[in-house]
N, C-alpha and C positions, 0 to 999 in steps of 0.2 A: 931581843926584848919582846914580851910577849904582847899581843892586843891587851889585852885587859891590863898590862902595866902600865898605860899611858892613861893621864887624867882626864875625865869628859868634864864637855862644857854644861855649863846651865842652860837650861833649854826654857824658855818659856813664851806665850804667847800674849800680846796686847794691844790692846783695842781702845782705839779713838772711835768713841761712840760720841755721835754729833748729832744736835737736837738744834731748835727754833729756839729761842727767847727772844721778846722786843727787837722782832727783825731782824737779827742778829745769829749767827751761826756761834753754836755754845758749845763745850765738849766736857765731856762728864765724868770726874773725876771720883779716887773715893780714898778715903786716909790709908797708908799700910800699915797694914796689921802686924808688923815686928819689924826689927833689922833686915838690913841697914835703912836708914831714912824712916824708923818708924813714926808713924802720926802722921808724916809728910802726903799732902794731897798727889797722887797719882793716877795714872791711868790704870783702867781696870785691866788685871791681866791676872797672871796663874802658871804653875807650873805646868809644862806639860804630863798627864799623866800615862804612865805607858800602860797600866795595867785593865785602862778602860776607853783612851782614847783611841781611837781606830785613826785618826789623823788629824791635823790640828785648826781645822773646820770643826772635828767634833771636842776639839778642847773649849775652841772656842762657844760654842752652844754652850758648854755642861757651864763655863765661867760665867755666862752672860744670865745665863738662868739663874745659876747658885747666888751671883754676887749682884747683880742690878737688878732679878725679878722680870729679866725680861724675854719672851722667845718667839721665835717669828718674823725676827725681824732682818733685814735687808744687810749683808755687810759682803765683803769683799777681800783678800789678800792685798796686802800693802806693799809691802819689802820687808826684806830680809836684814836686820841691825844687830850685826856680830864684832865682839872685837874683844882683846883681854883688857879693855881696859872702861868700858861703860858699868860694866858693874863691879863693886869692890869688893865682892867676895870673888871675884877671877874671872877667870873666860866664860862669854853668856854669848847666848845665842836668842833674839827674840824674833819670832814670825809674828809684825804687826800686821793688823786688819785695820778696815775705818766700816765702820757702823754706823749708818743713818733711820732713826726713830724718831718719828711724829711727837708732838708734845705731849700730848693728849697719854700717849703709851706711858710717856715719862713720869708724867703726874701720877699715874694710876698702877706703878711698879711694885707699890710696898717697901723700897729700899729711897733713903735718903740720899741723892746724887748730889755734887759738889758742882753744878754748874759755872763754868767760865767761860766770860767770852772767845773763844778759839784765839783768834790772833793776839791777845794776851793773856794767855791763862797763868801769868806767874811763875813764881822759880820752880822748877820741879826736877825729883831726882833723874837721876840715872841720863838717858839722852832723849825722855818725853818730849820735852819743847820740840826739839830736833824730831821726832817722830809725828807728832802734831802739825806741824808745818810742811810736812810731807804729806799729809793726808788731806790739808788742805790746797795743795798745787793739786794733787791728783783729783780732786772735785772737782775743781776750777776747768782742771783742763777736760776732765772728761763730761763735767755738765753740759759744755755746752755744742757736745755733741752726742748728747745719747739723754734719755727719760732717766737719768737716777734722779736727778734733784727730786723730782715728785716723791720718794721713798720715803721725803721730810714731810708728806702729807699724808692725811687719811685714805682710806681706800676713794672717798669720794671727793669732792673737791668743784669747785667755779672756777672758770678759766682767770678769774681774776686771780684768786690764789696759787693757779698754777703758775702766773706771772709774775706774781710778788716772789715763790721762794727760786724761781729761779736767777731774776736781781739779789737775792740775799746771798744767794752761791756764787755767781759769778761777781758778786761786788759792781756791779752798774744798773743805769738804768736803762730800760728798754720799752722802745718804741710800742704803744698797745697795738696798730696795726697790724704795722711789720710781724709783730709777736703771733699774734693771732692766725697772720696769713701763715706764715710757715706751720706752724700746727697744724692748722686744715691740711697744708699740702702735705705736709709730711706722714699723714691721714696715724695722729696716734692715738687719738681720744674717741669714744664712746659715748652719747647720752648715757643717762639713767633714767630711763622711762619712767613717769608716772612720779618721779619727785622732782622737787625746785625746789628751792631754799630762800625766806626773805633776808635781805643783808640791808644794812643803813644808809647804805649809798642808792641802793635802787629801788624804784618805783616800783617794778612789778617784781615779782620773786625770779632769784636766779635761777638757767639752766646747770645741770650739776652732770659733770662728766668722770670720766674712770676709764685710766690706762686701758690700750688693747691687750699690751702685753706686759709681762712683768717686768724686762729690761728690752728698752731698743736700742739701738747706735746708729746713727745718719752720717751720712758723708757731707754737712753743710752744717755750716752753726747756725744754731736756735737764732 
């Protein structure tokens, strides 16, 4: 029997893209556009294309562009969710990613998102939930040992907000000290010279800081 006599699987690629709402980790869904499960709120995802994707980092850009309006933005390889029997038209194969965008980007995409709160975002086809809940262990567990959570923030930022979404990621709350002191040690923030920002709660205008680097990993938890 020849190679090409044996049936390939469906290939495609999808993305838990996870944003802020009311302190709350949301994940951004968008209806599908035909069978199976048409109309049904899903994660953003896509077939792989072989004739233009060079690998499926670059599926993932050309999706995240064409379908949410959005690029630039921070995501990551997930796992790998293969089986003959998650999708109903036969053997599939999805390389999920998790994507983390600032609201701000969200609002300003041009494309209408189906925000849900992550930890219950409702029935959905295929094995989303199951994919979803993956990407939120792997945040959890990696927030709180490395600068992603901040990727939920603007380029610029208050240490107080860099403290708020890291409670919203890891699900607790944490000490302002304690918080603060390890940041300094951990030496990951930067003023921004020459701005400060007034906020509601404080008297004089905030100092506003910005990552050293794009992604760090510490050997101690935040």
């Amino acid at each position: 029997m020849a190679e090409t006599d044996y049936p390939r699987p469906i290939v495609t690629v999808d993305i838990v893209l996870l944003t802020v709402c009311a302190a709350r980790l949301h994940v951004a869904l968008l209806p599908r556009p035909g069978e199976p499960y048409a109309g049904a709120p899903a994660l953003i995802g896509g077939y792989v294309h072989t004739d233009e994707d060079a690998d499926t980092q670059s599926a993932v850009v050309r999706i995240l562009k064409a379908k949410a309006g959005l690029t630039g933005i921070f995501f990551e390889q997930l796992k790998t969710f293969a089986s003959a029997t998650r999708d109903p038209r036969g053997w599939s194969v999805s390389i999920a990613y998790v994507a983390l965008v600032p609201p701000a980007l969200v609002e300003h995409a041009g494309v209408t998102l189906d925000l849900r709160p992550a930890v219950s975002p409702g029935e959905l086809p295929f094995d989303h939930g199951e994919i979803i809940k993956t990407a939120l262990e792997r945040l959890r567990g990696k927030g709180a040992y490395s600068t992603i959570p901040a990727r939920l923030l603007p380029d610029v930022f208050t240490m107080s907000e860099l403290q708020a979404i890291y409670e919203t990621v890891m699900g607790e709350r944490l000490d302002q000290s304690a918080f603060r002191r390890k940041i300094n040690d951990l030496d990951l923030l930067e003023e921004v010279e020459g701005e400060k920002r007034q906020t509601e709660r404080a008297r004089r205008p905030t100092t506003l800081y910005r990552l050293k680097s794009p992604l760090k990993v510490f050997d101690r938890r935040i």
